[in-house]
C-alpha positions, 0 to 999 in steps of 0.5 A: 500500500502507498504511502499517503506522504510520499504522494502528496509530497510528490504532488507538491513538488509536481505543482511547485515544478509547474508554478516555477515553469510558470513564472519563467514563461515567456508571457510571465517575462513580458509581464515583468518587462512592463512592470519594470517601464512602469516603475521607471515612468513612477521614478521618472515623473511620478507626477504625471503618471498618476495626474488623471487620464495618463495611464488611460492616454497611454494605453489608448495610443497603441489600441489602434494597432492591437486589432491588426496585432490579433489577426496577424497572430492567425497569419503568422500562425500559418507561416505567412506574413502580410505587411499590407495591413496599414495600407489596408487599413488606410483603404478603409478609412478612404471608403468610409470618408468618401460615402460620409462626404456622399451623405451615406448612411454612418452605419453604412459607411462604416460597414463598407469601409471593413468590408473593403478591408475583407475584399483587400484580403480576399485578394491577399490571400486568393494569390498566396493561396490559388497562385502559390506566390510567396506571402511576404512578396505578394504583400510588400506588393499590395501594399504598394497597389493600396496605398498608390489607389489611395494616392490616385483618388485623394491626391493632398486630400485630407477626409475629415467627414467621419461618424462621430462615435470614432473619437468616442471608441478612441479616447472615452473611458466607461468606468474608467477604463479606455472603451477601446481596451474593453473592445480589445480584451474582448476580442483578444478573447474571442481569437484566443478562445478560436485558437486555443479551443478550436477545430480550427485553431488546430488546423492553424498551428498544424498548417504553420508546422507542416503545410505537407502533411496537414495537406494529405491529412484531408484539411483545406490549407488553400480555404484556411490561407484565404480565411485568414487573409479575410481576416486580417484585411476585416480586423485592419478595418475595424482598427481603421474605426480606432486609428480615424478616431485616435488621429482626431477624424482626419485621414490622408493618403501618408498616414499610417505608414510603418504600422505593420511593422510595429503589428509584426514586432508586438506579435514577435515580442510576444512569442509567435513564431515567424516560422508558424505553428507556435505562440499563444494569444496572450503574449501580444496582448501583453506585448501591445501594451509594452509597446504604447507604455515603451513608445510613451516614455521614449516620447517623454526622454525626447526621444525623436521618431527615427530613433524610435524605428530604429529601436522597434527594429531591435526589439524585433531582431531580440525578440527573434533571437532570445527564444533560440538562444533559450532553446541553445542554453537549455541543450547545452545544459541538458548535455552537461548535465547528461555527461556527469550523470554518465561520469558519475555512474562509471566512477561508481 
């Protein structure tokens, strides 16, 4: 008969194990990394920071992009890429600016403007998909098809005509919370409940491990490749609602520029592999907040916009070269340690 000690003794050591594996997750160290931004946006000017309205403004700054950081999850998942989404995103708004200008109804703009993103990646992924072409190239060209369409039709113009619940969404608190983060955890919810829990959240991780494989086991990559595309061009609409009200209901054919590279960098930082079919939602979630508290406090040391890229691209190469170099340490140590176990047993 076993011992009732040695089993619950084994079963605490079994919980202690997983809660220190816990705290070294790599969400848990991203968790840290805004603490310690914080403690040091405390230290630096502890008056503003907890002058009213601060934390709420910091974190509405980056809401904007967090839609577009959820969706490129998915499109990261499968191994692709889509630096589009900006140019999308500035589609939408000229849609939705252009019927607001021809009297339509706000209601109706506003759908059509996310619908444009859907039909942008529709096309996104219907020649990712259907004409094999790599992801990055079909983007980076798309991007440029967008955003000249843009130029064409607005020329200097700036649309200035936007529903008025835009700046609502983009600056009001409801109970003292930023409405745009509400809409965020929401949503973040539902993808992470859809990829985590789901038949086809599955597929995603099993198509960004092996494309082949997960081809010949009877699922539909090409539809789901689509899919995700479709996605991510609806989410870079409905972040245009975000972006529109966050920049004072103005658009014009410049803005936006270099927003998909600050997507990819969060959804980097927060664990989801370039190569697909690894991370989970939760790490760019926390790592969109990193990013608004990062770029506020680079803002308030007087730090210039440039200087700003050029640090986004930094942590972009880290974030990419931190887990290898982990998964380097970690075998490196399981081979020391192998080899003292076997001096060990022979020296006895």
């Amino acid at each position: 008969m076993s011992n009732p000690k040695l089993i619950s003794r084994d079963l605490t050591v079994k919980d202690t194990f997983k809660l220190s594996k816990f705290l070294i997750s790599w969400e848990m160290i991203l968790i840290y990394i805004l603490l310690i931004i914080n403690i040091a946006l405390i230290i630096s000017q502890p008056s503003l920071y907890f002058a009213n309205g601060t934390l709420s403004s910091i974190i509405q700054s980056g809401m904007d992009l967090s839609f577009m950081v959820l969706a490129m999850i998915f499109v990261l998942m499968i191994g692709a890429i889509d630096v589009s989404v900006a140019s999308i995103m500035i589609v939408c708004s000229m849609v939705t600016g252009l019927m607001m200008d021809a009297n339509f109804p706000s209601f109706l703009c506003v759908i059509c403007g996310i619908l444009a993103g859907g039909i942008c990646g529709i096309f996104n992924g219907l020649l990712i998909a259907k004409l094999k072409m790599p992801a990055v190239i079909v983007t980076i060209s798309t991007s440029m098809l967008f955003r000249g369409i843009v130029k064409i039709i607005l020329d200097v113009n700036v649309l200035k005509n936007f529903p008025k619940f835009y700046s609502t969404v983009a600056w009001e608190n409801l109970l003292g919370i930023p409405i745009s983060l509400i809409f965020f955890l929401i949503a973040a919810t539902i993808f992470g409940i859809i990829l985590h829990h789901s038949k086809f959240g599955r597929e995603l991780y099993m198509i960004g491990n092996n494309p082949t494989t997960t081809l010949y086991s009877g699922i539909n990559v090409d539809g789901i490749q689509i899919l995700v595309f479709t996605i991510m061009g609806l989410m870079a609409g409905i972040s245009s609602i975000f972006f529109v009200g966050r920049m004072g209901g103005g658009v014009s054919s410049t803005m936006g520029t270099g927003y998909e590279l600050n997507v990819i960098a969060i959804c980097v930082l927060g664990g989801i592999s370039t190569n697909g079919g690894k991370g989970r939602v939760y790490g760019p979630v926390i790592a969109t907040l990193i990013m608004a508290f990062l770029i506020y406090t680079l803002g308030l040391m007087g730090v210039d916009a440039n200087s700003r890229k050029i640090l986004i691209g930094l942590i972009l190469i880290l974030a990419i070269l931190i887990p290898h170099i982990n998964k380097e340490s970690i075998k490196q140590f399981k081979q020391n340690l192998s080899g003292k176990s076997k001096k060990a047993s022979v020296t006895k």
